[in-house]
C-alpha positions in Angstrom: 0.0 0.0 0.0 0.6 4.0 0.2 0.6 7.0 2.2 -1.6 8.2 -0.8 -4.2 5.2 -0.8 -4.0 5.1 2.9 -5.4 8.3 3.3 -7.8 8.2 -0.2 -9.4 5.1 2.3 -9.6 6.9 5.4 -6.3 5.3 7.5 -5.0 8.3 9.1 -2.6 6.5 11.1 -1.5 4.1 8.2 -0.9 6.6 5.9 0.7 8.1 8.6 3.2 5.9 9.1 4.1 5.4 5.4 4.3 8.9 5.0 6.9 9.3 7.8 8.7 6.2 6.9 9.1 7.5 3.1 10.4 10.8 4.0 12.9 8.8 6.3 14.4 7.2 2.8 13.3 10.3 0.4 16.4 11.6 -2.0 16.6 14.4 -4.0 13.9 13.4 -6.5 11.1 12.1 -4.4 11.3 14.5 -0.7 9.1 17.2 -1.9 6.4 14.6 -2.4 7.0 12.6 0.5 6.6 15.7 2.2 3.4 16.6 0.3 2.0 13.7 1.1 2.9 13.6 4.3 1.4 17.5 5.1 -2.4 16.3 3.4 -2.1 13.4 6.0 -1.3 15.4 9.2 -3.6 18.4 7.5 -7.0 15.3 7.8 -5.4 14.7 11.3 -5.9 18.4 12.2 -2.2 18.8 12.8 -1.7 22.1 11.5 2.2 22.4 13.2 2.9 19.1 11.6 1.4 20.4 8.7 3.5 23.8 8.9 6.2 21.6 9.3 5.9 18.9 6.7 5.5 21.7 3.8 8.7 23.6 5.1 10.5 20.1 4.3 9.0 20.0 0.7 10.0 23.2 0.1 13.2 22.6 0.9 13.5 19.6 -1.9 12.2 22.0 -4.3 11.8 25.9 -3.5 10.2 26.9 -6.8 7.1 24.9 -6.2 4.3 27.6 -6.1 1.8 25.1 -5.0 3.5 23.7 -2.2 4.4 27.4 -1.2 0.8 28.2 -1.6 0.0 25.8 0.6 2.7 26.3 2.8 1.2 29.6 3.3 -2.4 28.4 3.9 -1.3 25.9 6.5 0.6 29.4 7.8 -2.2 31.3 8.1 -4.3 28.3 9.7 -1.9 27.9 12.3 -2.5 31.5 14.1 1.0 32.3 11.8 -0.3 35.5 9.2 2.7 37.6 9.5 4.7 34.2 7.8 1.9 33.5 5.7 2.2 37.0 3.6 5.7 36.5 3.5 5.0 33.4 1.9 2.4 34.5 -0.4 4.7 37.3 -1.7 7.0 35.2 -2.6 4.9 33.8 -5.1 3.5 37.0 -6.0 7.1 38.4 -6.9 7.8 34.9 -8.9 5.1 35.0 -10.9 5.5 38.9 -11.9 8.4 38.1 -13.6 6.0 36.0 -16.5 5.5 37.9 -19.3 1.5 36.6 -19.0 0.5 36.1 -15.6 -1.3 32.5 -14.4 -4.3 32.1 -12.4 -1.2 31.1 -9.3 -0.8 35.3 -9.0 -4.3 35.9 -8.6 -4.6 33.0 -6.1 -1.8 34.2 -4.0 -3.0 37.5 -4.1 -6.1 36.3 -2.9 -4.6 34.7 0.4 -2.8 37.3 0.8 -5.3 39.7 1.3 -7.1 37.5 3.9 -3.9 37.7 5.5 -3.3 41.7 5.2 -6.9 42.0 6.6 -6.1 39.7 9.7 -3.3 41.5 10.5 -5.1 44.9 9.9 -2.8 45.6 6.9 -6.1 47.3 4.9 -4.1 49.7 2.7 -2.1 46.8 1.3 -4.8 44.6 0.7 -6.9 47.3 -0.9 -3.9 47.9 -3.0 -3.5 44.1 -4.0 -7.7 44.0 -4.8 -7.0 46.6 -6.9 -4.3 45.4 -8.7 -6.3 41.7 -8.6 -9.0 43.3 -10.6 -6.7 45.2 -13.3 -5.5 41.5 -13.7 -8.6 40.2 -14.7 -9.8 43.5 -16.7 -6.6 42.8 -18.7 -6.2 39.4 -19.5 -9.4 37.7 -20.3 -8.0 33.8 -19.2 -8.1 35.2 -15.2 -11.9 35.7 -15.9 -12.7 32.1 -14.1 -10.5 33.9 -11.0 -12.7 37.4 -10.7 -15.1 35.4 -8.3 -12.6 35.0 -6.3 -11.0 38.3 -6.6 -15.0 39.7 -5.8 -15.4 38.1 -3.1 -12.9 39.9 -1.4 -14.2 42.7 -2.0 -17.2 42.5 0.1 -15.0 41.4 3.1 
């Protein structure tokens, strides 16, 4: 079996266990998923520190993963940790500014981000990142699917 099918089945323990003992033997090549996998399983066990701590790991085997970042950061932000969840966010924010046509990833992290400036009072800044969120969209028609999104944090 695997940490994967463990956890697809409902063995939190198992998967557990499986998890832990492939990041024990992870290389190069297969930590950031061991790690992954590892995080979803202590995430369904409501362990958000093992969680925080699980994603650090993955990032660590591979640093330019926006979606382990990204989740990195929500974990962050769901462990009582905002202030390290912005930092996290803009990190992916800065990234993904350097593309010459932005993703639906920018939007996303400026999303969380937001929730994060607002938690920490930070209004000014997220204001300024729903504004720029919007021009997004307004300007490249493929971010349409992430206005919703982007709209709903406006009426926060």
């Amino acid at each position: 079996m695997s940490a994967s099918h463990e956890l697809a089945v409902g063995r939190i323990g198992e998967a557990l266990e499986y998890a832990t003992e492939a990041c024990r033997r992870a290389t190069q090549k297969t930590g950031a998923l061991c790690y992954s996998i590892k995080a979803r399983a202590l995430d369904t066990a409501h362990d958000r520190n093992g969680q925080v701590d699980a994603l650090a790991r993955a990032l660590e085997y591979d640093p330019a993963d926006a979606v382990a970042r990204h989740q990195y950061g929500v974990a962050l932000s769901r462990a009582g940790q905002p202030t390290k969840a912005v930092e996290e966010f803009t990190k992916i924010i800065d990234q993904e500014e350097t593309r010459s046509v932005p993703r639906a990833t920018l939007l996303m992290a400026m999303k969380t981000r937001i929730i994060n400036l607002r938690r920490l009072g930070r209004l000014e800044e997220a204001n300024r990142d729903l504004a720029r969120a919007k021009k997004l969209v307004e300007t490249y028609p493929h971010l349409a699917a992430q206005a919703t999104h982007i709209e709903a944090r406006d009426e926060k």
